[in-house]
Structure formats: structure tokens, C-alpha cells
C-alpha positions in Angstrom: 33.8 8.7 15.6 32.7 9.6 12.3 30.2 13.4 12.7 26.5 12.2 12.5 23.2 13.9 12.7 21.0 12.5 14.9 17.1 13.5 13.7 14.2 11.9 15.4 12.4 11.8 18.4 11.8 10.8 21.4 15.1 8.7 23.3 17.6 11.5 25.0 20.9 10.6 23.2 24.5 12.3 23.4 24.3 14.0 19.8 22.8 16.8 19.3 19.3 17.4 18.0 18.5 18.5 15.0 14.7 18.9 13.2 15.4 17.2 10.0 12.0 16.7 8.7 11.2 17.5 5.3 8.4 17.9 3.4 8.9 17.7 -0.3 7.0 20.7 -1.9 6.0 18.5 -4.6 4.5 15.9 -2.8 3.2 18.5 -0.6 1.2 20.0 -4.2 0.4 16.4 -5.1 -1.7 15.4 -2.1 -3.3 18.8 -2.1 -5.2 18.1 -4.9 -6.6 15.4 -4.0 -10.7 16.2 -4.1 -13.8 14.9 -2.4 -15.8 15.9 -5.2 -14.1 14.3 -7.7 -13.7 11.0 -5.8 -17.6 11.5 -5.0 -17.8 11.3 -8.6 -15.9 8.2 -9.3 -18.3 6.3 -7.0 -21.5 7.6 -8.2 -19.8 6.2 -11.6 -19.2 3.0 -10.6 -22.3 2.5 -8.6 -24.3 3.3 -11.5 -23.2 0.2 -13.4 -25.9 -1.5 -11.0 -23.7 -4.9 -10.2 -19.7 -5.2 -10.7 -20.3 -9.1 -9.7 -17.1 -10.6 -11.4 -19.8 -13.3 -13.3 -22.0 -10.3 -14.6 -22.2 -9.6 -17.9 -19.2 -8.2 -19.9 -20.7 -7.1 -23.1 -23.7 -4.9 -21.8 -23.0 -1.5 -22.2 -24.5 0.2 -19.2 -24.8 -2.7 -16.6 -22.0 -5.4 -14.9 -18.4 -6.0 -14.4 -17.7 -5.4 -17.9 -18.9 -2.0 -18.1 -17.3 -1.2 -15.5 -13.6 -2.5 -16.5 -14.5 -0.1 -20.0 -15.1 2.9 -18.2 -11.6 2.5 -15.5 -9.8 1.9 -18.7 -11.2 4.9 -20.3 -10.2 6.9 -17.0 -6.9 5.8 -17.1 -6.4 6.2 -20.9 -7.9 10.1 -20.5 -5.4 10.5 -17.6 -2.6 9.2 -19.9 -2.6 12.0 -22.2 -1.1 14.6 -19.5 2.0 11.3 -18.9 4.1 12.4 -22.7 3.5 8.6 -23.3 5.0 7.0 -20.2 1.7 5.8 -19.0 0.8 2.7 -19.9 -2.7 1.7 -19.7 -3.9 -2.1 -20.5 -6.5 -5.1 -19.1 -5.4 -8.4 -18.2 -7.6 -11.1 -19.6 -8.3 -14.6 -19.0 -11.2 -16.8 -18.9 -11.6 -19.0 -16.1 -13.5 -22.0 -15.7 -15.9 -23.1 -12.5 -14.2 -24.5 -9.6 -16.9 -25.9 -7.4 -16.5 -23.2 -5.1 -17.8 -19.1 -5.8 -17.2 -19.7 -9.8 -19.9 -21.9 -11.8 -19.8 -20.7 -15.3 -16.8 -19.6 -17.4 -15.8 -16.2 -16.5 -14.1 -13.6 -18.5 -11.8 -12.0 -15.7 -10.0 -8.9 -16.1 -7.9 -6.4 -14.0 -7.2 -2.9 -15.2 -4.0 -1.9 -15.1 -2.1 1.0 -15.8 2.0 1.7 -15.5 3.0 5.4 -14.8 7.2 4.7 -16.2 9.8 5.9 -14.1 12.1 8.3 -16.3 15.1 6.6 -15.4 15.7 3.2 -17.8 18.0 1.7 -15.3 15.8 2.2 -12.4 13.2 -1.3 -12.8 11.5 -0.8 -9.3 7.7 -0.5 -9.0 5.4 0.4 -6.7 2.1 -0.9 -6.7 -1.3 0.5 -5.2 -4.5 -1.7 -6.0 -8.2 -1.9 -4.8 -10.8 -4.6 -6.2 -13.4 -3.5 -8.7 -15.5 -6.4 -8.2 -19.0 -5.9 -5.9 -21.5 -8.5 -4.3 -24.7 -8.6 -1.9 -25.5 -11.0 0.8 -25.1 -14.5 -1.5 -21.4 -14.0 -3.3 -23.2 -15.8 -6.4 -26.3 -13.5 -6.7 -25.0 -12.1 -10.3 -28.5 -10.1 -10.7 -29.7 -7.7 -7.8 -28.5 -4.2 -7.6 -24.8 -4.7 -5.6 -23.8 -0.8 -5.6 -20.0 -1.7 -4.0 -19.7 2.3 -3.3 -17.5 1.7 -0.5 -16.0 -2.0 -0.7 -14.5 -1.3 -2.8 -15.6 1.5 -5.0 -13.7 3.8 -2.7 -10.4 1.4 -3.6 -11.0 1.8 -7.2 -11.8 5.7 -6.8 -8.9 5.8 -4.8 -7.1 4.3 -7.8 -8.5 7.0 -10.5 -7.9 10.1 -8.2 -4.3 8.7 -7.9 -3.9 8.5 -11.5 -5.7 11.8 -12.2 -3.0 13.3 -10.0 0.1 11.3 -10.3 -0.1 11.4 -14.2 1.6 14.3 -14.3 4.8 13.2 -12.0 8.5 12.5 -13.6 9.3 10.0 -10.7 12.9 7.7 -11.5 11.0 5.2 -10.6 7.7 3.5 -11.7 4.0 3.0 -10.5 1.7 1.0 -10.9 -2.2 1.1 -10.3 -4.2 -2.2 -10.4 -8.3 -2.2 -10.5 -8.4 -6.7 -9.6 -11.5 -8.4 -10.6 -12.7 -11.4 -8.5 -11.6 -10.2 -5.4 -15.1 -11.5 -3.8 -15.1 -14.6 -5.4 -11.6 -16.0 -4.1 -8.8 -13.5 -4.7 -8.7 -14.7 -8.3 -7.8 -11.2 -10.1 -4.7 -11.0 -7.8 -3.7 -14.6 -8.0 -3.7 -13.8 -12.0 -1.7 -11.1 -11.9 0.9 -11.8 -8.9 1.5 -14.8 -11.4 2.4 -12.6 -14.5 4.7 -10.5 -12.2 6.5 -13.3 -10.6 7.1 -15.2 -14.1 7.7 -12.2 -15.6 10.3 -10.9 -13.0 8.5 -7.7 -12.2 10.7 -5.6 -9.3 8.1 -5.1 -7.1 9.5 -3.5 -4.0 5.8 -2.5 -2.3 1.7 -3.0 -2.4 -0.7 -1.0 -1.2 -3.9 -2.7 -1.4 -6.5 -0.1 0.1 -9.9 -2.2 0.3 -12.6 -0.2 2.3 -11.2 3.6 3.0 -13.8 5.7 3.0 -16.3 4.5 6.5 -16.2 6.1 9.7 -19.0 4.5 11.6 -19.0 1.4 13.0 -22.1 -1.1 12.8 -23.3 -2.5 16.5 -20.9 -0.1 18.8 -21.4 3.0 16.7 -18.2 4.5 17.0 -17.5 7.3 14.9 -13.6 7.4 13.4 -12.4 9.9 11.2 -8.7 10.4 12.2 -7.3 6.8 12.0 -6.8 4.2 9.4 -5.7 1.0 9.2 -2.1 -0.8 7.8 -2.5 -4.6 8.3 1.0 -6.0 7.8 2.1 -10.1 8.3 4.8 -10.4 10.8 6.7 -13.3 10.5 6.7 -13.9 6.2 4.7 -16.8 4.6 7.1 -16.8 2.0 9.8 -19.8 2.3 9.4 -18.9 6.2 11.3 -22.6 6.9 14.1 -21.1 5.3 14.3 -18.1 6.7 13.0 -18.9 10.8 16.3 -20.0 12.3 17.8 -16.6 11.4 14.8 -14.7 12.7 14.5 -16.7 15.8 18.2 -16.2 16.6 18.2 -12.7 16.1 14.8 -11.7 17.4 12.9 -10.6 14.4 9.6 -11.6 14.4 8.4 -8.3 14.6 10.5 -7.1 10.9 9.4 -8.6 8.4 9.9 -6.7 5.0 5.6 -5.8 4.8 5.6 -5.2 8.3 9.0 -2.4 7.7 6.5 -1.1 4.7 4.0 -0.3 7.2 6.1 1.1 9.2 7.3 3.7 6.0 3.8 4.2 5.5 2.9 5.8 9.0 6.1 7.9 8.7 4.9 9.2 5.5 1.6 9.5 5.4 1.5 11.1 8.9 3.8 13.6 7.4 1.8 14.9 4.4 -1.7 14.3 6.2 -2.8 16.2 8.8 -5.3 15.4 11.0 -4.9 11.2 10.7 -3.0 8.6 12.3 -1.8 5.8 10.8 -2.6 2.5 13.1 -0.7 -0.5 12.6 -2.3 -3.8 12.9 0.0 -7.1 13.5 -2.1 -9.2 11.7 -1.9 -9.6 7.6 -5.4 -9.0 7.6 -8.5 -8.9 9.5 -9.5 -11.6 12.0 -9.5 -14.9 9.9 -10.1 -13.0 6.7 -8.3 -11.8 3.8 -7.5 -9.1 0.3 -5.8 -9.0 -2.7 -2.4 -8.3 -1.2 -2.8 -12.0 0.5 -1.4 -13.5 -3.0 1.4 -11.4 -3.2 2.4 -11.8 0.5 2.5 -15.8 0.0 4.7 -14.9 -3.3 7.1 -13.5 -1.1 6.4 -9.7 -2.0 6.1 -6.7 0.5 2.3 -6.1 0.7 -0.3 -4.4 3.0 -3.8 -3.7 3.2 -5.6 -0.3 4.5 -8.4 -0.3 5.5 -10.8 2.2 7.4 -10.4 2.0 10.7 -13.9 1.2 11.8 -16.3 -1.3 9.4 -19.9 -1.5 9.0 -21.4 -4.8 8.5 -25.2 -2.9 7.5 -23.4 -1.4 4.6 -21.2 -4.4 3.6 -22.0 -7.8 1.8 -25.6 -7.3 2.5 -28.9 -6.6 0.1 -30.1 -3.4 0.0 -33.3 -3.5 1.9 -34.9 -2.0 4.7 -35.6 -3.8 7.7 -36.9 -2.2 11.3 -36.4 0.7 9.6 -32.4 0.2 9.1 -31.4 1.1 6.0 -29.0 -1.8 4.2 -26.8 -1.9 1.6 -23.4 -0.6 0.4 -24.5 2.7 -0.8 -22.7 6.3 -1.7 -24.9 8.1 1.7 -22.8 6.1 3.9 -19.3 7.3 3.0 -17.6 9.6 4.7 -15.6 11.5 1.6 -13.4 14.0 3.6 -12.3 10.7 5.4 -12.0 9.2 2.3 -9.6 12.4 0.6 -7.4 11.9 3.7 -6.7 8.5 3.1 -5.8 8.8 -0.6 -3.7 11.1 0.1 -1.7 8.7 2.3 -1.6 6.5 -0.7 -0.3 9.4 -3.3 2.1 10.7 -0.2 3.9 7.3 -0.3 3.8 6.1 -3.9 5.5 9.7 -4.5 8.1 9.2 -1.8 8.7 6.0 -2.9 9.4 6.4 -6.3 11.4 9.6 -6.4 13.7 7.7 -3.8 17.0 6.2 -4.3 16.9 2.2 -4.2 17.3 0.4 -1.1 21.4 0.3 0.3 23.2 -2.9 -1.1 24.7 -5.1 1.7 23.6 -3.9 4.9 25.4 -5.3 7.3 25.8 -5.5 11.1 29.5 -6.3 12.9 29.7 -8.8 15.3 32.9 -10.2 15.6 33.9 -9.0 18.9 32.2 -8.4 21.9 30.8 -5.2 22.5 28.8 -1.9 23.8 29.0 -0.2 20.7 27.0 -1.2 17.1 28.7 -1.3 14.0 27.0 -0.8 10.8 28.1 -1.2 7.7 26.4 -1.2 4.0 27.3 0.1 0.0 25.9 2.5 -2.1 22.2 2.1 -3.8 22.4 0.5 -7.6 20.3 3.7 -8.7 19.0 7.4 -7.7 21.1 10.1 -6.4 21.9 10.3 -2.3 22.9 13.0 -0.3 23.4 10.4 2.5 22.1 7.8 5.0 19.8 7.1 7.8 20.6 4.8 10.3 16.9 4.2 12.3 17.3 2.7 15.5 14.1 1.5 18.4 13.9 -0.5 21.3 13.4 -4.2 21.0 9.7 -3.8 22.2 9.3 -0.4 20.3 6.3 -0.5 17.5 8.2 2.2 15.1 11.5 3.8 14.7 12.3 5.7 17.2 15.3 7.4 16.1 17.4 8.4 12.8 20.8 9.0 12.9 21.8 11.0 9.7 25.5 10.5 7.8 27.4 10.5 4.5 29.4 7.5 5.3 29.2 4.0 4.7 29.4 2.6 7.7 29.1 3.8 11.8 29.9 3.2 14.8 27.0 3.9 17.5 27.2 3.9 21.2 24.3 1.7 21.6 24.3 -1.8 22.3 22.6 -3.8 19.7 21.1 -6.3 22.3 19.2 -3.2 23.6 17.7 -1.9 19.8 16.7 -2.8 16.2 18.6 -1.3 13.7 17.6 -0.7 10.1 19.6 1.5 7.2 17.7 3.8 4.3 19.1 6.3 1.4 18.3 9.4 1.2 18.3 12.4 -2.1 18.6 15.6 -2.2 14.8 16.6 -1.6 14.7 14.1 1.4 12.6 11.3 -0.3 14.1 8.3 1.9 14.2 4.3 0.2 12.6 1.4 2.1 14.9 0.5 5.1 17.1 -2.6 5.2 17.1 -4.6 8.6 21.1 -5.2 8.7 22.1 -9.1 8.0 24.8 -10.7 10.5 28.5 -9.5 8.9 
């Protein structure tokens, strides 16, 4: 039997133990810097634009969705200057015309966009993290009254500036990218335009973040006060050609691992690792109950994509006119965030963007033996198509485990493990030099 490592956690096993984890100094000084005063800042700047209602105007200078777009561009463009001209920084654009439904006039949608470029050519991956700039009171088609959006989802949108603020700076192989959608409140219709341009354009997106909502910790009605969890809502079985793919995950009992589901999974690991104090909770449901975000296009497009959220949501600060009734105050408004609760949760976002991109790709042609009967599980897979490795991870749970349990380190490619793979769920990621490990690859029948 080939030497192996074995790393994590919490299954006595017959290799010895060894404390692998690492913490990458870099990512470590990245996610330090995020601030609460600076995202503070962001939302006081995008609540002062009165209404971000995707039908607002677009040409006033001070007031609507257009103003708003402007002064994220002009964030990311300022932000660009530290990049040495591998940040790219534009608006998508189209006018759309009324559908009978949450859009009666023509509309001038847009979604900011900027791309921080990998510095490796032949690495095409990207990573996306997105939040909707878009706001709304109680009626979705009241363009006039005051619909300040600080948290849903000014904090998305801040969460996006911070990220570029800091992330500017990086030299990652691969790229990110950092979305501000328009239209999220009146359909999904900024994310539906651009998950169109990236499929027809053949984008390699490998992950979305979409963070919608990160910065509450009180809940309306039960008043439950949360400041140490947030939310990954993942889809289990995939939307995506799932009559294709159902016989194979049926036969081989993976209902549970899908790829946005495995995504969730990478973002507990990391984010738990750079963040003290906050637990990543995953949620087995693409969204909340009968409800849905921007990563919902991209999901039914086939692509990996979450939602996080807060973990606790308050219905008197969300969708509602601001007014004061019984002497409750209403309204989406900056008083009600919580912006220490808010800093950790961007820095899960800049924690796993960074540990994404610096990665190696995912291994190539993962592969699981079963030709013979057997006790033991044999793994097989190739080499990444770009980054530098130092080795492999082999992670390995129990069948009605909610996370890896266990990672099993070695320079091979292939093993042989002593555990039967009718007991566990096996799954194979790269790793580099400074630890940053790929996406992992649920092994396909050899």
C-alpha cells in the first residue's frame, strides 16, 4: 500500500494522524482587512440614492437605479487602478420590454460587472461572487417612495465593493469575477441576462456565490438574535438535464452530491477556517421555502451556484414601506444591520474566492474501481490541466454524513483504501504548495 497522510477529523482510522491544516498567510491578510466602517460606508452610499427600483430613473444624477449602477462602476473602476490593468470593469446593457408581470414600461437593465484576470493565460476558470443592486418596498412596482435596500441587498452589493477594494490587489492564476445584477426583485431578470452571455459565450464558470441578505442578526416575530451562523443554500439533486443524469445518481446513491451542494460543502471548510467566531450552516434546499435569488438562473443552466444568506431574516425590515406603525419602526434601513456580523460574512466570501483561484483545477478523470468484489476502495484519477500540485486529497464520509469527514493526503495517482465504498462517499481534490485545495470530484464508475 502506497504511504498516505491521513488529515482530518473525527473517524479513528489505522494511519496515523497528522494536523494538516493550513492557513494561507495571504489569505489570512486578505480577510483581515476586511472593515465595518468601510462597508458601513458603502450602504449609507447606496441608500442615499433614495430608490434602486430596477424601473427608476437612469439618467438622474443623484436619485434611482441609474445612479446607483454609475457610482458601483466608479468603485470598481477606482479599485482597478491598484489591478496593473487586469481588472476589468464594464455594465451589461439591455433594454427590456413589459411582460405582463413586475415589468410595464421599457426598462434599461444593467448589471455591473467587473473581472479581476487570473495571471495565468492558460488557466480560463472563474469564480463568481454576486449580490443584486436592485431595491423595492411593499408593492414590487412602486418606482417612487424612498426603498433604502440597506440590507437586501445593499449588504450584497457592499459585500461586492469591499471584495474588490481588497482583492484588487491579488495575482491569483485564476480569475474573479464580481457581479452587481439589476432586476433581481422584479423576476431574476439581471441574472437571466447575464447567465445567457456566459453560457453562449462559453465562460468556465466553476462556482457562484450569490450573497443576498448578510448583514441581519435579529429575527422578526421569534426575536432571535444570531450572530455566529450564516446560511449556504445548495440544490441537491441538479435541475440541469437531471433526466439524464438520475439513473446514475439513483444507482449510486447520490442525491446528496450534487456539484452546488459539494461547493457548499468547500465553503464551510473554508470559511470556517479563516473566520473565527462563525459557522457555516448548510441548508438542503436551493433556496428558501418556495422562494428564490440570482443564483436560481445559473443553477437551471447547469452551473455550480449557492446563495448565503443571514441566518435569521426580518420581515419588518424587508419588502416593506418605511413607516411607523404601533410604534414599530419599518423599513429596510442602515440602524438595523448588524456590521460586525456583516465583516464576518464577507470575509467568508474573500476566504473562498482566494482559495479558489490560487488553486490548481479540479483532477481530470476521477475514477472509482469496481470490477471485482471487494473490502477495499480503489481510486483512481490524472493530473489537473493547470496550477502547480504538491499532491492529492482523497475526502471520505459516511453515507449519512453532512460534510467530509476525513482527508487522506498522497502524491500518487491513484489508492487503495481499506474502506468499503458501500460504507462512504468518496470525493478527490488538488492541492499546491501553500495548501489552496480545487473543488472536489465525486469519482465516476471506472
Amino acid at each position: 500500500m502506497r504511504k498516505i497522510i491521513f488529515t482530518l477529523f473525527l473517524i479513528p482510522t489505522v494511519f496515523n494522524a497528522q494536523q494538516t491544516i493550513h492557513h494561507d498567510p495571504e489569505i489570512v491578510n486578505y480577510v483581515s482587512q476586511t472593515n465595518s466602517d468601510s462597508l458601513k460606508s458603502h450602504i449609507n452610499s447606496l441608500v442615499s440614492f433614495g430608490t434602486r427600483h430596477t424601473m427608476s430613473s437612469t439618467t438622474d444624477s443623484k436619485r434611482g437605479i441609474g445612479a446607483a449602477r454609475k457610482w458601483v462602476l466608479k468603485k470598481f473602476n477606482d479599485y482597478a487602478k491598484n489591478a496593473g490593468g487586469r481588472m476589468e470593469v464594464f455594465m451589461q446593457n439591455q433594454t427590456i420590454q413589459p411582460d405582463g408581470k413586475r415589468i410595464d414600461r421599457p426598462t434599461d437593465l444593467g448589471n455591473v460587472i467587473t473581472i479581476i484576470h487570473g495571471t495565468n493565460p492558460n488557466d480560463k476558470r472563474l469564480f463568481m461572487m454576486s449580490g443584486h443592486l436592485d431595491s423595492r418596498v411593499s408593492d414590487v412596482m412602486n418606482i417612487k417612495d424612498n426603498a433604502p435596500g440597506a440590507n437586501d441587498d445593499g449588504s450584497g452589493v457592499a459585500a461586492l465593493i469591499e471584495s474588490a477594494r481588497i482583492l484588487s490587489l491579488s495575482k491569483f492564476p485564476a480569475s474573479i469575477v464580481l457581479v452587481a445584477f439589476s432586476g433581481e426583485e422584479q423576476g431574476l431578470l439581471g441574472s437571466k441576462m447575464l447567465v445567457e452571455k456566459v453560457a453562449n459565450e462559453g465562460w468556465q464558470l466553476e462556482a457562484l456565490l450569490n450573497n443576498d441578505m448578510i448583514s441581519n442578526n435579529l429575527s422578526s416575530d421569534t426575536q432571535l438574535i444570531n450572530t455566529h451562523q450564516v446560511r449556504v443554500f445548495s440544490e441537491g439533486l441538479p435541475q440541469y438535464e437531471l433526466d439524464k443524469k438520475a439513473q446514475d445518481i439513483r444507482k449510486f446513491g447520490l442525491e446528496n452530491d450534487s456539484e452546488s451542494r459539494q461547493l457548499a460543502r468547500y465553503i464551510k471548510e473554508i470559511g470556517e477556517r479563516y473566520v473565527d467566531n462563525l459557522q457555516v450552516k448548510l441548508i438542503y434546499r436551493n433556496d428558501r421555502f418556495l422562494r428564490g435569488g440570482d443564483h436560481t438562473p445559473f443553477v437551471e443552466k447547469g452551473f455550480s451556484a449557492v446563495r448565503l444568506t443571514e441566518f435569521n431574516e426580518n420581515f419588518d425590515h424587508q419588502h416593506q414601506d418605511i413607516r411607523k406603525e404601533k410604534g414599530v419602526q419599518y423599513g429596510d434601513l442602515p440602524e438595523f444591520m448588524d456590521f460586525e456580523y456583516f465583516k464576518k460574512n464577507v470575509g467568508v466570501n474573500i476566504a473562498v474566492l482566494a482559495n479558489l483561484a490560487k488553486s490548481p483545477s479540479k483532477p481530470e478523470n476521477v475514477k472509482i474501481d469496481v470490477s471485482k468484489l471487494t473490502n477495499f476502495t480503489d481510486l483512481s484519477w490524472e493530473k489537473p490541466k493547470s496550477g502547480e500540485i504538491t499532491g492529492y486529497y482523497i475526502l471520505m464520509r459516511e453515507t449519512d454524513a453532512s460534510t467530509w469527514q476525513k482527508k487522506f493526503f498522497t502524491k500518487e495517482n491513484s489508492i487503495k483504501l481499506p474502506y468499503s465504498k458501500d460504507n462512504y462517499f468518496f470525493a478527490i481534490q488538488a492541492v499546491n504548495a501553500s495548501g489552496n485545495e480545487s473543488l472536489m470530484v465525486i469519482p465516476k464508475v471506472k
